[in-house]
Phi, psi and omega in degrees: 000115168267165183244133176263137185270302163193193173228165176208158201256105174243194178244114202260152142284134166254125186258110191259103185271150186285155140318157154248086162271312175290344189296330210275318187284352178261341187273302176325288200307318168306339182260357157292287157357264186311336180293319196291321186296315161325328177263343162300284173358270167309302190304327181297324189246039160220155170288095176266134174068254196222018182319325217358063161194169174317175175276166194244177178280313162342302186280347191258358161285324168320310201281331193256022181273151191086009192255011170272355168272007178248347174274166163203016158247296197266172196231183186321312207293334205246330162290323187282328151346280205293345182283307181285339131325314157302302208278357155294282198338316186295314182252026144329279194267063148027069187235099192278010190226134182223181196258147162308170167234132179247121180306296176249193181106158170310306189278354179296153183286139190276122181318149179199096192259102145324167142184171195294143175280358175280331200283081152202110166245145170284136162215087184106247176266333194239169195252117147254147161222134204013057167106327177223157185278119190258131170243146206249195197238126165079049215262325170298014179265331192283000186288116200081359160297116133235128192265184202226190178267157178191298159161151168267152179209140170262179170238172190328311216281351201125321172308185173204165194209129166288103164279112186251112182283174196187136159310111191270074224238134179255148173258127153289116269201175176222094189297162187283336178250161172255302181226191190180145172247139175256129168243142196263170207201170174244296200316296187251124190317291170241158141201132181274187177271029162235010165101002149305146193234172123217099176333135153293119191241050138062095192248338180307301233279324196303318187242006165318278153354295213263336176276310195308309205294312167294332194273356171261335184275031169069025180271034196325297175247051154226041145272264182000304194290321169275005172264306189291329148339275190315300214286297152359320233251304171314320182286325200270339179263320168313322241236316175296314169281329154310335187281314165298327152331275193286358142312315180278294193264141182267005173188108173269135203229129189228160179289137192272029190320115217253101174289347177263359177258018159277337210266000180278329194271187179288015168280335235282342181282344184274317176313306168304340182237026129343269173082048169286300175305337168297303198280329177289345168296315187298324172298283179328292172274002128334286193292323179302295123009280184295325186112013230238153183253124172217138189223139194250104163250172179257159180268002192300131184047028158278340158294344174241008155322166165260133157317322222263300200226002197058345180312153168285042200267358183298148173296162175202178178096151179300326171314312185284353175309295197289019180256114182246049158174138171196158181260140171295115157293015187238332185211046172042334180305144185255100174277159174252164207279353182258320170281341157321302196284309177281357168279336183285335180300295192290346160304302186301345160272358180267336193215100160316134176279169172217137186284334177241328193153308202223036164214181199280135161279190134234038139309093198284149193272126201273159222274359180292307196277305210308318181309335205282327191284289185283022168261299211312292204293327168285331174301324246252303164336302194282331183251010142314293168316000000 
């Protein structure tokens, strides 16, 4: 039984898919799109006059007013979108330069129309945008909806979907549990240290067979439809456990494995189709929403610790991946090898080393020292006593 603490307003997207009545007039308007961001560009990667500094979002609206009489689809609202969009992006990655987007060709850029949340209106069933009417799938979702500005967008296969960001009000709970660690995995995607799993269910290795079969017979996009499947299909088992998670537990505590540099090795189609970095987001702006602490500490030697008694006695080495349960030689006890690795995980976030005495590191105390610290605090006890 939970208890409520409060509430707070966060920001959700509603992802909408278009009719396709409409693809052909979003193909256009995008390639409008890509010219102003192409001139954004150019212009960007010289210096005007004595400025000596990047162009501002400001400065490049400045530079493209009057440039909606060569348009004839999109309007002012959706060229200054793009102006002040480039110039965050540049200067995100610090770049004075950023890559084109090509309208047509083997190599175009996935159509992307911004706009203002004023330039977008409801009128029935349908979405107007500059002048014309769009009908979306689920159309009873905008109902009482105010949305902020945001874009049409495609995907691989082509389609295109009104993406709306939109205000929320959320409760925040006092989960029923207090914490739990998660360890990441191939055999098992997570498992935490109370012994929930969530099984790998190979959404890639599963369309494999079926992709290779569309790409010799030249079947391009209905590869694409199986590729956005599996990710689907992945997003949608990632989206369900998280969810479950951060219901349950009020301090999330997860390992820190690094998939892309597993994804260099012969792992690389089970690491990717894992979606460990996917699932560690999602736990975040979950737990974030909820009020909830998720925290990534490392995993280094957490599998062949003991839980128990702390000793190093667990297997290792790439040979040794498949002993998935061993018993400790130091205390007998027997773990399975993942829940093992995720009780060590959540040891290490509760309990800091300190470097002088009386502050935190964030270095975490691996769990062979936190035991040798409670036999040192019970002896330093029995002869108090």
């Amino acid at each position: 039984m939970t208890n409520r603490v409060d509430a707070a307003c966060v920001t959700l997207t509603l992802r909408l898919k278009v009719r396709p009545d409409s693809y052909a007039w979003l193909n256009a308007a995008a390639a409008e799109v890509n010219q102003a961001w192409n001139f954004c560009n150019e212009r960007a990667a010289t210096v005007l006059g004595n400025l000596g500094r990047w162009l501002s979002g400001f400065d490049l609206c400045r530079e493209t007013t009057g440039s909606t009489q060569y348009m004839k689809r999109v309007g002012a609202d959706t060229i200054q979108r793009v102006c002040t969009e480039y110039a965050a992006k540049r200067n995100a990655v610090r770049k004075q330069k950023l890559r084109w987007r090509v309208s047509w060709g083997a190599r175009r850029s996935l159509g992307w129309v911004p706009f203002k949340a004023a330039s977008v209106k409801r009128k029935g069933k349908h979405v107007h945008f500059a002048g014309k009417a769009f009908r979306v799938f689920e159309a009873e979702r905008l109902d009482g909806v105010k949305w902020k500005q945001g874009c049409f967008a495609q995907d691989a296969v082509g389609d295109w979907w009104l993406c709306l960001p939109v205000e929320r009000a959320v409760s925040r709970c006092i989960a029923p549990r207090v914490a739990v660690g998660i360890d990441l995995g191939l055999a098992s995607v997570a498992t935490t240290s109370d012994g929930e799993t969530l099984e790998g269910a190979r959404f890639y290795r599963d369309a494999e067979q079926r992709l290779a079969h569309a790409q010799r017979r030249g079947h391009k996009r209905q590869a694409k439809r199986l590729h956005r499947r599996a990710a689907n299909r992945r997003r949608d088992a990632l989206h369900k456990f998280s969810r479950r998670i951060v219901d349950q537990y009020q301090n999330i505590v997860v390992g820190d494995v690094s998939a892309p540099k597993l994804a260099r090795t012969r792992l690389a189609k089970s690491v990717l189709d894992s979606g460990w970095g996917m699932l560690r987001q999602m736990l975040q702006y979950k737990g974030e929403h909820a009020g909830r602490s998720v925290e990534v500490v490392s995993e280094r030697n957490t599998s062949r610790v003991c839980s128990q008694c702390g000793a190093l006695s667990g297997p290792q080495g790439l040979r040794q991946l498949a002993v998935r349960a061993w018993t400790c030689s130091g205390c007998g006890e027997p773990h399975d090898r993942d829940v093992n690795a995720a009780r060590n995980i959540l040891a290490r976030a509760k309990v800091l080393a300190s470097v002088s005495g009386n502050e935190p590191s964030d270095s975490p105390v691996p769990p062979r020292r936190l035991h040798g610290h409670r036999e040192a605090g019970a002896e330093t006890a029995r002869t108090a006593a």
